[in-house]
C-alpha positions in Angstrom: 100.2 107.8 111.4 100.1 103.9 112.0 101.5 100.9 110.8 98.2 99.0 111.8 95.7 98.4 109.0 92.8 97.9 111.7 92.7 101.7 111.8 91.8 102.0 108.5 89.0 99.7 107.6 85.4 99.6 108.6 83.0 96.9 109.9 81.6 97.1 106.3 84.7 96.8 104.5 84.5 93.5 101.7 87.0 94.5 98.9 90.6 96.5 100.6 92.2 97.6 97.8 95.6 98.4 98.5 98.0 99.9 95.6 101.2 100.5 95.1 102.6 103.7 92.5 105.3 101.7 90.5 105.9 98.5 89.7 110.0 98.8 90.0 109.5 99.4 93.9 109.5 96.2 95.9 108.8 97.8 99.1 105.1 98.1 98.9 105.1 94.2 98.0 106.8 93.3 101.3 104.3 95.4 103.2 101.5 93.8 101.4 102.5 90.4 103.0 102.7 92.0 106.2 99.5 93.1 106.1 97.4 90.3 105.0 98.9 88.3 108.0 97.1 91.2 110.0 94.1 90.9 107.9 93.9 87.0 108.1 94.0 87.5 111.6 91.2 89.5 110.9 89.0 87.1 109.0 90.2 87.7 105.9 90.3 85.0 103.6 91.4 85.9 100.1 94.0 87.6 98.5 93.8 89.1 94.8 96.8 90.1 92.2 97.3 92.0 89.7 97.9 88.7 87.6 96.0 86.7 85.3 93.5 85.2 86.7 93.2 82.3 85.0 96.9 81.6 85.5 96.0 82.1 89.3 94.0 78.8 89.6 97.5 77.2 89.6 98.8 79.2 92.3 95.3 78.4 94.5 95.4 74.8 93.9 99.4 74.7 95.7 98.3 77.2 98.3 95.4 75.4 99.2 98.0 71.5 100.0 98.1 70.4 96.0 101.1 68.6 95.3 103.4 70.7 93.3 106.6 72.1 93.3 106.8 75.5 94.4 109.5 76.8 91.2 106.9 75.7 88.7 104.2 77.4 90.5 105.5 80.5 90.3 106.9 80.6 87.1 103.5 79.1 85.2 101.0 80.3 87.8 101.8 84.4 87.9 102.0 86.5 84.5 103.6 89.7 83.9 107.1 87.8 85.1 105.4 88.7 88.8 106.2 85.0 89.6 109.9 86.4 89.6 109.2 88.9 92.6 110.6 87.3 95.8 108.0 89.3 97.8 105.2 86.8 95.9 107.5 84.0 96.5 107.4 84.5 100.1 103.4 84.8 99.9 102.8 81.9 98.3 105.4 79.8 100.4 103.3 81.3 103.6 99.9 80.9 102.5 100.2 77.0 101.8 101.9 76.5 105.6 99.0 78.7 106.9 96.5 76.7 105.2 98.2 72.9 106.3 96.0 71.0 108.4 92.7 73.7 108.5 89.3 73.0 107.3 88.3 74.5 103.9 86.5 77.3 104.7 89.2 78.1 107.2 91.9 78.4 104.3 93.1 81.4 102.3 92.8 81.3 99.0 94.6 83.4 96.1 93.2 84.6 92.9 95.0 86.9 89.9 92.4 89.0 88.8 93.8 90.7 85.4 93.1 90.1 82.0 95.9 87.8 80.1 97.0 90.7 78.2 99.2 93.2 78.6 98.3 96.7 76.9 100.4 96.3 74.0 100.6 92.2 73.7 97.4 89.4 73.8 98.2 85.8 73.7 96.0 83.5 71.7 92.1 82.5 72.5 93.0 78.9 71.3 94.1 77.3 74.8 91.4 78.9 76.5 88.8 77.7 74.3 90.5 74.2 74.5 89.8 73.9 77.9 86.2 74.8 77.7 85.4 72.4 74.5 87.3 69.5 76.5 84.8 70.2 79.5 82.1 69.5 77.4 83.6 66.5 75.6 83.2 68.2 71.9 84.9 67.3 68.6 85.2 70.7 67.6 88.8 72.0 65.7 90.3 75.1 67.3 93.8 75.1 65.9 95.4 78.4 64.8 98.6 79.6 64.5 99.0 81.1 68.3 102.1 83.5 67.3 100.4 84.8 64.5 97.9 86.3 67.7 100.7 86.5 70.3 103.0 88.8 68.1 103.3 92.8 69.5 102.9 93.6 66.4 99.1 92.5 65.9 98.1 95.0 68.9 99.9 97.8 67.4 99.1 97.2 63.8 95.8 96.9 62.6 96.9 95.2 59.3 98.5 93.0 61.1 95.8 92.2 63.5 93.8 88.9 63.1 90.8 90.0 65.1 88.5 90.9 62.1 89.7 87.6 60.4 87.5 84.6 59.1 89.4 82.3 61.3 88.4 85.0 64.3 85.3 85.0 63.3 84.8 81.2 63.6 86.1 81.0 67.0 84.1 83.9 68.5 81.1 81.5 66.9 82.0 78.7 68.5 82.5 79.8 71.8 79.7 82.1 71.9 77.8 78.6 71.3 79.9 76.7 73.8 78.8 79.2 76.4 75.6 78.7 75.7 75.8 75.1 75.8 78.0 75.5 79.2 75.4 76.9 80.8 73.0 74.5 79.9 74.4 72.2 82.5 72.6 71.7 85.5 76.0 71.7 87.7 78.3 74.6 89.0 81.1 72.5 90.6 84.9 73.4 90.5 84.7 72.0 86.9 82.4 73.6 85.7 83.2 77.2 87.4 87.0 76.7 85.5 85.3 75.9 82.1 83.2 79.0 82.1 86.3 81.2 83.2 88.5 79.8 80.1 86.0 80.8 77.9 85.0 84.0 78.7 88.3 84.6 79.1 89.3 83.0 75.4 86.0 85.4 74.4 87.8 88.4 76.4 90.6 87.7 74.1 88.8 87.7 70.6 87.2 91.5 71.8 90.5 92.4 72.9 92.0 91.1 69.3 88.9 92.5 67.3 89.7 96.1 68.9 92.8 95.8 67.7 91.5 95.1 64.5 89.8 98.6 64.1 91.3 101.6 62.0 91.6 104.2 65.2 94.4 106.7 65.9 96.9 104.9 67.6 95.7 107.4 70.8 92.4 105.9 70.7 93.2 102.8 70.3 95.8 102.3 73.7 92.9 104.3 75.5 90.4 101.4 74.3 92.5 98.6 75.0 93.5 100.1 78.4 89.2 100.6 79.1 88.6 96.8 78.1 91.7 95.8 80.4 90.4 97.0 83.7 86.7 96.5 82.6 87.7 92.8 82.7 89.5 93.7 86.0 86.5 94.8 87.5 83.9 91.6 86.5 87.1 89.6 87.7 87.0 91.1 91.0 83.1 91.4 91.1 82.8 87.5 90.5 85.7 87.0 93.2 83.9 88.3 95.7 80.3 86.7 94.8 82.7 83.7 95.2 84.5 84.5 98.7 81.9 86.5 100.1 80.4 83.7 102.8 84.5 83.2 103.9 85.3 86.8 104.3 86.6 89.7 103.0 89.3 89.5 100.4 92.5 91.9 100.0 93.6 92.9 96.5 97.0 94.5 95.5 97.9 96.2 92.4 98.9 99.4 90.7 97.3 102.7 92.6 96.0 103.2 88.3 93.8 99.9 88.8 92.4 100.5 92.3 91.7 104.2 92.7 88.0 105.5 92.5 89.0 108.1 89.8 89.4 107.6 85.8 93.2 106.8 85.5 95.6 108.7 83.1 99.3 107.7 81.6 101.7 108.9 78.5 101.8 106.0 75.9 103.6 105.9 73.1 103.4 109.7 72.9 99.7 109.8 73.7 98.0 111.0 77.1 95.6 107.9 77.8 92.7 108.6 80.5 90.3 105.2 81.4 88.1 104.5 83.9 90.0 102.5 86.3 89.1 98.7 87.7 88.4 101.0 91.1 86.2 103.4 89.5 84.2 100.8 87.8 83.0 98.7 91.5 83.3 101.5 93.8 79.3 102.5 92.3 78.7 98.7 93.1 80.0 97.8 96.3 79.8 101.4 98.1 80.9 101.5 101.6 82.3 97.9 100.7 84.9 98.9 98.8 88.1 100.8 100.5 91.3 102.0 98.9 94.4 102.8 100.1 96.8 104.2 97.6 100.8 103.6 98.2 103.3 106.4 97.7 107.2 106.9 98.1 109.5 109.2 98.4 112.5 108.0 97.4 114.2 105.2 95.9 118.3 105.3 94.5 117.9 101.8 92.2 116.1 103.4 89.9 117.0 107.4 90.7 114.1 108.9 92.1 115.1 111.4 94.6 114.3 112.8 97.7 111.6 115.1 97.0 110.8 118.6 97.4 109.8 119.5 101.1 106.7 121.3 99.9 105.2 118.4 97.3 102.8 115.8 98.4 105.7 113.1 98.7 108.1 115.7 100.7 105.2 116.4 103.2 105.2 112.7 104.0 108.5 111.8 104.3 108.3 113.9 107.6 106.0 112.0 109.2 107.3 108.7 108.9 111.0 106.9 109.6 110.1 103.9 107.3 106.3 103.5 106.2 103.3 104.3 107.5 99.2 104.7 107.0 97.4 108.1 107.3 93.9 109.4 106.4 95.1 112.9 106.8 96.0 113.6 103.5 98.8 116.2 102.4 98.0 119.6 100.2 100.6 121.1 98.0 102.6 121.1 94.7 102.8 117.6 92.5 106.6 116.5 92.6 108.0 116.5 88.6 111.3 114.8 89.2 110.2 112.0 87.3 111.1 110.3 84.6 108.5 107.4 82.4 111.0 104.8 82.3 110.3 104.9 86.5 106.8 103.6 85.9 106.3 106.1 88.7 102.6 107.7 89.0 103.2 111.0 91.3 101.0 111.3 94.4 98.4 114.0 93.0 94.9 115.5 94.1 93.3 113.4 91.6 94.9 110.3 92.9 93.9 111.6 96.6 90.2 112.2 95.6 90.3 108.4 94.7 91.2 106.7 97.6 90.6 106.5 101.4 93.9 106.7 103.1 97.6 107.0 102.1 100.2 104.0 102.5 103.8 106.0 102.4 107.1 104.6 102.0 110.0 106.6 102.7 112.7 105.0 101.4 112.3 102.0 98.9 114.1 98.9 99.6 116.0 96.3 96.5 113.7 93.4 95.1 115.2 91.6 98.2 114.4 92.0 101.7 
């Protein structure tokens, strides 16, 4: 048992995934900071969210001595209402003081790596798109009615869906042939590298809206969308580090569902969704590279999870630690089923254990506040 991350790493460590089981406890956020201090002591030199990525380039650009104001950053730069959490305030805040006054490739730098979706909602392609056609200085029209795409309704009902539309059509055509024409340009500058992830993210968006589109059992379809999700996750965290990988290794932070190397599993909507998991999808291609530490708790009054049962996974834990702590010597025992969905709370099971590399446990959770 240790509070020291060093202990759990190895020389050939490039992507620490560290994940936390809900996203009502704020505890595991806090921590998070703490760590990547460690780590940055450590070389590290990037940090990734679970927050759109595109959005992230905002947060980069302050963290890295832009002018900006620090309220706008968070509330345009994180999705997900993340930019709310005063745990990412305070990371933010720290990273651009860190950064003042050292040379560029001495600087941390912050990515969001998700998609711009959430299961159930998808914004429109059009701004996305935008941005790539105004790189290249085209006269090409891209207006569509954005709430017509944006609406829950046109995940959740296909004949509400534009995704198989003419107008849908059209754009996928045009920025299929902008991405051609993008990467007919002898340059990769910053420019360039922002047009290319607007549109494949605008071209993310019109599959994600085109699956929506298709007549599936409402079971099949949440298990699709949640598959394309974290496959984007993946190539987002796959390009991040072909990106930071002469600076050093890069810490990412989300959900344990996103990082483990096991297929993932929820209840949706009254369906049992299994997908193969952002983790599961680059642990085959970074190997060794790739280490997971999954985060657990044991209790937590705000939203009424207990303390739990001495013989569960969570109840062995919370005797070896006084606040939080990392192990590698994982528990054996019963799963805890004093849960409820509306906790977002994903029980410390075998499966999850089989996943990951060591154990982050938090004994009792702490308000959004410090």
């Amino acid at each position: 048992m240790s509070q020291d991350i060093r202990e759990f790493i190895s020389p050939f460590t490039e992507l620490l995934a560290f994940g936390e089981p809900t996203h009502r406890e704020h505890a595991h956020t806090w921590i998070r900071n703490e760590l990547f201090e460690q780590l940055a002591a450590l070389g590290y030199r990037s940090i990734a969210l679970e927050t759109c990525r595109v959005r992230g380039l905002l947060v980069n650009d302050y963290v890295q001595g832009a002018p900006g104001d620090l309220d706008t950053v968070m509330e345009e730069g994180f999705s997900h209402s993340f930019g709310q959490w005063p745990a990412n305030r305070e990371l933010v805040a720290w990273m651009r003081e860190y950064n003042a006054g050292k040379a560029p490739e001495e600087r941390l730098a912050f990515h969001g790596f998700d998609f711009q979706t959430e299961t159930t909602s998808a914004p429109s392609p059009r701004p996305y798109l935008e941005h790539a056609r105004d790189y290249l200085g085209e006269d090409v029209d891209l207006t569509t009615d954005d709430e017509k795409w944006s609406r829950d309704e046109a995940v959740l009902d296909l004949t509400q869906s534009p995704g198989r539309s003419e107008e849908a059509i059209r754009l996928r055509e045009i920025g299929t042939a902008m991405l051609r024409r993008l990467h007919a340009v002898k340059t990769t500058d910053d420019a360039w590298n922002r047009a290319e992830l607007h549109l494949t993210a605008g071209l993310s968006l019109l599959q994600y809206h085109r699956e929506c589109a298709e007549p599936n059992p409402l079971g099949v379809r949440l298990n699709r969308l949640c598959q394309m999700r974290d496959g984007v996750m993946a190539r987002n965290l796959l390009e991040i580090r072909r990106a930071e990988a002469a600076k050093g290794p890069t810490f990412v932070f989300a959900h344990n569902a996103h990082l483990q190397r096991t297929n993932s599993s929820m209840e949706m909507g009254g369906e049992r969704i299994e997908w193969f998991s952002a983790g599961a999808l680059v642990a085959p291609i970074l190997g060794d590279q790739y280490t997971v530490v999954a985060g657990t708790l044991g209790r937590n009054d705000t939203f009424g999870l207990s303390e739990p049962d001495k013989a569960t996974l969570e109840g062995q834990l919370q005797g070896r630690f006084t606040t939080w702590g990392l192990t590698a010597d994982k528990p054996h025992g019963p799963t805890r089923t004093d849960t409820r969905p509306e906790m977002g709370y994903f029980p410390l099971d075998q499966h999850l254990m089989d996943g990951v590399d060591a154990l982050l446990h938090v004994r009792v959770g702490r308000p959004v506040t410090r």
